[in-house]
Backbone as CSV, one residue per row, in Angstrom:
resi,resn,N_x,N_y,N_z,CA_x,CA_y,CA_z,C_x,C_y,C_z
1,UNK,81.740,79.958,118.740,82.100,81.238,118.162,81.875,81.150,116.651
2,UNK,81.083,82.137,116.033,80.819,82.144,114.690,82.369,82.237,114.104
3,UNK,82.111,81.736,112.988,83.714,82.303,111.764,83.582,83.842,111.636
4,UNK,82.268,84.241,111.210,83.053,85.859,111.257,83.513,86.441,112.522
5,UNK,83.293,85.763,113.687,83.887,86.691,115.118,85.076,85.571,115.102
6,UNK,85.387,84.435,114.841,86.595,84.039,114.888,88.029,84.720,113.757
7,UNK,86.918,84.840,112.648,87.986,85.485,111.818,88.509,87.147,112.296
8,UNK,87.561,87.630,112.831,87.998,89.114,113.250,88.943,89.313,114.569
9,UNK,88.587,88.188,115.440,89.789,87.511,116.947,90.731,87.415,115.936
10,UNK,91.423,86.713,114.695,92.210,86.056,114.433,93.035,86.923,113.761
11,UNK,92.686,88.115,113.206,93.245,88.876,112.244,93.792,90.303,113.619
12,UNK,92.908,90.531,114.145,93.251,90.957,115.089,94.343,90.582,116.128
13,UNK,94.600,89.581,116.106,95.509,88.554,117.122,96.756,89.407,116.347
14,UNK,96.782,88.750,114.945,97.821,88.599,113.972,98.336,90.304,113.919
15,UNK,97.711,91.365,113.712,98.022,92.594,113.853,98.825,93.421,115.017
16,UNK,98.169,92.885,116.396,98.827,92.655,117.709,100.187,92.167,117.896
17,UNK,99.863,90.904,117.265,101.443,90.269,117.120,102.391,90.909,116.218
18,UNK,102.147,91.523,115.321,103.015,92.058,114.399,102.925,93.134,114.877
19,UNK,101.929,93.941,115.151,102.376,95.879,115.998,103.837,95.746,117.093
20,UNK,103.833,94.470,118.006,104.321,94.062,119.187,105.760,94.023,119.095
21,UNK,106.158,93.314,117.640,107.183,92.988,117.262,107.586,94.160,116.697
22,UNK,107.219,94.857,115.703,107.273,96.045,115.369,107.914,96.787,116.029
23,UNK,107.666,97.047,117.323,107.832,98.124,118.475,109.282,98.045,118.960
24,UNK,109.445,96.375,118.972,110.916,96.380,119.427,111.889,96.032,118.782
25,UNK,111.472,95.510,117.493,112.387,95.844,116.343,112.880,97.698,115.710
26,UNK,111.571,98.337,115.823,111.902,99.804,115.769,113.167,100.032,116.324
27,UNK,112.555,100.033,118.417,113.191,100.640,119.210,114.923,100.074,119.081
28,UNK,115.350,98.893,118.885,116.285,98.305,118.630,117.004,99.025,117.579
29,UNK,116.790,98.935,116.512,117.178,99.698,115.000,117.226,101.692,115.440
30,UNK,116.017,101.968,115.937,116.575,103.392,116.143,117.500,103.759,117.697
31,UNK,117.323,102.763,118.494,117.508,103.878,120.074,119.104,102.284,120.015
32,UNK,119.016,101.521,119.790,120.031,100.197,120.008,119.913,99.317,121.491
33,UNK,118.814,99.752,122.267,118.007,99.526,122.954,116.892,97.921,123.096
34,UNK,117.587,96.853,123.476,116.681,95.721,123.568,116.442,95.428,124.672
35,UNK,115.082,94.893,125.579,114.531,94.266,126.330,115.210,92.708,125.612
36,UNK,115.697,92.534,125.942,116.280,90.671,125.663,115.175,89.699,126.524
37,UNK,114.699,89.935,127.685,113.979,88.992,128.024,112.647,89.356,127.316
38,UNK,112.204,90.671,127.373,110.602,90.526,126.661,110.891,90.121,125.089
39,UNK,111.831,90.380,124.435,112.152,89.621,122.849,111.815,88.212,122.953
40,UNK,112.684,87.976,124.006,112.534,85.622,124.048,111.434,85.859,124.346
41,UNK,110.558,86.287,125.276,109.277,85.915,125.381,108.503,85.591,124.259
42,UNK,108.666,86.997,123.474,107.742,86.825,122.168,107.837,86.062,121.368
43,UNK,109.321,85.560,121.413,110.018,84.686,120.327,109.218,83.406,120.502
44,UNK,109.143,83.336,121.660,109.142,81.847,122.748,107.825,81.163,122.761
45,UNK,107.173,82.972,122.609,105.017,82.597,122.752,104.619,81.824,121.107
46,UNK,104.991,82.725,120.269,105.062,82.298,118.704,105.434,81.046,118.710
47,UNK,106.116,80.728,118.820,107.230,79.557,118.436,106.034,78.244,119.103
48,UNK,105.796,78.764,120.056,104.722,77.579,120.939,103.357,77.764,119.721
49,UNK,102.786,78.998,119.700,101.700,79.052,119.497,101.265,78.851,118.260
50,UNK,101.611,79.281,117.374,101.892,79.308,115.589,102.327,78.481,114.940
51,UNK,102.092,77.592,114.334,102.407,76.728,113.428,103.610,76.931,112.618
52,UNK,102.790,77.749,111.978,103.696,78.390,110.888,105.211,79.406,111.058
53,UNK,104.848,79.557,112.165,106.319,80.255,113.321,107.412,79.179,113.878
54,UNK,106.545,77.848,113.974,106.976,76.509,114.690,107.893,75.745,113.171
55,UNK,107.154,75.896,112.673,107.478,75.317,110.890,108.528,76.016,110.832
56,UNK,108.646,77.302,110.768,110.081,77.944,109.803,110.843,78.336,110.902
57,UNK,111.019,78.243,112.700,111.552,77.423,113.555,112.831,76.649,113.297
58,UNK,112.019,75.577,113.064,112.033,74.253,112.987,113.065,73.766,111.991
59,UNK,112.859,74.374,110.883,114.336,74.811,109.523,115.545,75.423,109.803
60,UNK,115.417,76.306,110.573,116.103,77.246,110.892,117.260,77.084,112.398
61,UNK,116.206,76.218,113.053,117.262,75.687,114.243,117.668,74.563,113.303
62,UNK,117.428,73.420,112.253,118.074,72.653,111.992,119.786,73.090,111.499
63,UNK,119.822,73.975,110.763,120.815,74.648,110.228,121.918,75.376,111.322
64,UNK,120.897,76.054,112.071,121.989,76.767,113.258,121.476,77.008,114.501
65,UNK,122.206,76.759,115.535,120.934,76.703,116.589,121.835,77.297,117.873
66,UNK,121.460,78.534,118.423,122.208,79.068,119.216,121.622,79.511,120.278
67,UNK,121.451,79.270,121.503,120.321,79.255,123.108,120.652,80.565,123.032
68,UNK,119.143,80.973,123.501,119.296,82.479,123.674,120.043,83.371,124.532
69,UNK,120.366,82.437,125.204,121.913,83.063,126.306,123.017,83.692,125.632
70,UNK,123.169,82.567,124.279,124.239,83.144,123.777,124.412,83.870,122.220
71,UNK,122.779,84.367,122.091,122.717,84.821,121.431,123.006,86.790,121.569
72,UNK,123.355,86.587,120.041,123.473,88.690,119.982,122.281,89.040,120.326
73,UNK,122.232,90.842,120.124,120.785,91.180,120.252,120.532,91.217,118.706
74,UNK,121.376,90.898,117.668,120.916,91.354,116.461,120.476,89.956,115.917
75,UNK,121.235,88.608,116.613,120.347,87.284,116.496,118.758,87.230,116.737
76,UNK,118.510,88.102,118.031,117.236,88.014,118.515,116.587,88.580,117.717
77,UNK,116.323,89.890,117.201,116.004,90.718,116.740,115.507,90.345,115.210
78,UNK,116.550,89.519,114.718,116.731,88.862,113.312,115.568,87.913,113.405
79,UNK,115.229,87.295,115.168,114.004,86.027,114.373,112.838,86.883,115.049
80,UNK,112.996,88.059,115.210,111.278,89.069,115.504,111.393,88.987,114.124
81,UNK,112.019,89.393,113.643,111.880,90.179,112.328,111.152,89.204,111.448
82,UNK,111.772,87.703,111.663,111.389,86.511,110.299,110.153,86.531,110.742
83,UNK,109.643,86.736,112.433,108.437,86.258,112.679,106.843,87.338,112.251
84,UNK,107.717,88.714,112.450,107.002,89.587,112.102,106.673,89.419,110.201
85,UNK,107.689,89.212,109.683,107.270,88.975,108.070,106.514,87.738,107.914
86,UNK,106.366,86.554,108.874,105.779,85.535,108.862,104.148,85.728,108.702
87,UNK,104.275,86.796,109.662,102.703,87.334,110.233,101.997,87.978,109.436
88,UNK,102.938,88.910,108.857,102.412,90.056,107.541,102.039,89.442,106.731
89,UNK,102.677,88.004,106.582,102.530,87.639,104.621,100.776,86.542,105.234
90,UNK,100.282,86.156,106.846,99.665,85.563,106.760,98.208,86.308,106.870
91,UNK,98.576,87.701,107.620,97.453,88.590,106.782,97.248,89.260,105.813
92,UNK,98.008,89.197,105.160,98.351,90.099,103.685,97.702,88.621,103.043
93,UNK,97.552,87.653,103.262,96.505,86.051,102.489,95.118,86.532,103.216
94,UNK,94.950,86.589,104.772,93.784,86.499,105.035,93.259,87.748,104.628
95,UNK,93.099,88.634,104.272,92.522,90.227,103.812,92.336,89.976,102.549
96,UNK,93.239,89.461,101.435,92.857,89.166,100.405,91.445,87.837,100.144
97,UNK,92.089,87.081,101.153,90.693,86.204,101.060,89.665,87.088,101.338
98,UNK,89.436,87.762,102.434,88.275,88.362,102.619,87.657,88.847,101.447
99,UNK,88.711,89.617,100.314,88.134,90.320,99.364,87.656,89.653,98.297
100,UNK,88.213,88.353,98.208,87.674,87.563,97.536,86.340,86.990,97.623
101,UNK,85.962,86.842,99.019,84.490,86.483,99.391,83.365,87.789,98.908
102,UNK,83.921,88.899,98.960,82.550,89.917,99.034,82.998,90.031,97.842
């Protein structure tokens, strides 16, 4: 796969993932409304898949660490949220790189 079709999979991925989270952080905040199992999922896919999701994880259970059983919905909700700003700040770098190249 060339870098420019990997970079456009990748930014694309990253937009997906953050629209995704988006949706049920909204619906949560306006309707009070959580899917709790599709949240861990997402929580769960990131956390595997992302480094950088795995990294600030990884800090964060050191400090406090509560199984999602017995977590609130506003616990859950709280690490869409870190993960969704995780995501933003890593395309809000890759877009600027882009602009830097042309």
């Amino acid at each position: 796969m060339s870098n420019l079709i990997k970079d456009a999979f990748d930014k694309a991925s990253l937009i997906k993932d953050i629209n995704e989270r988006n949706g049920i952080i909204l619906n949560y905040q306006k309707y009070g409304s959580l899917d709790r199992n599709e949240a861990i999922r997402k929580i769960q896919e990131l956390r595997i898949n992302d480094k950088d999701i795995a990294a600030a994880t990884a800090v964060n259970l050191a400090v406090s660490s509560t199984p999602f059983n017995q977590s609130t919905n506003d616990q859950i909700v709280g690490e869409l949220v870190m993960q969704r700003n995780i995501l933003q700040a890593k395309l809000i770098k890759r877009q600027a790189e882009e602009n830097n190249e042309h």
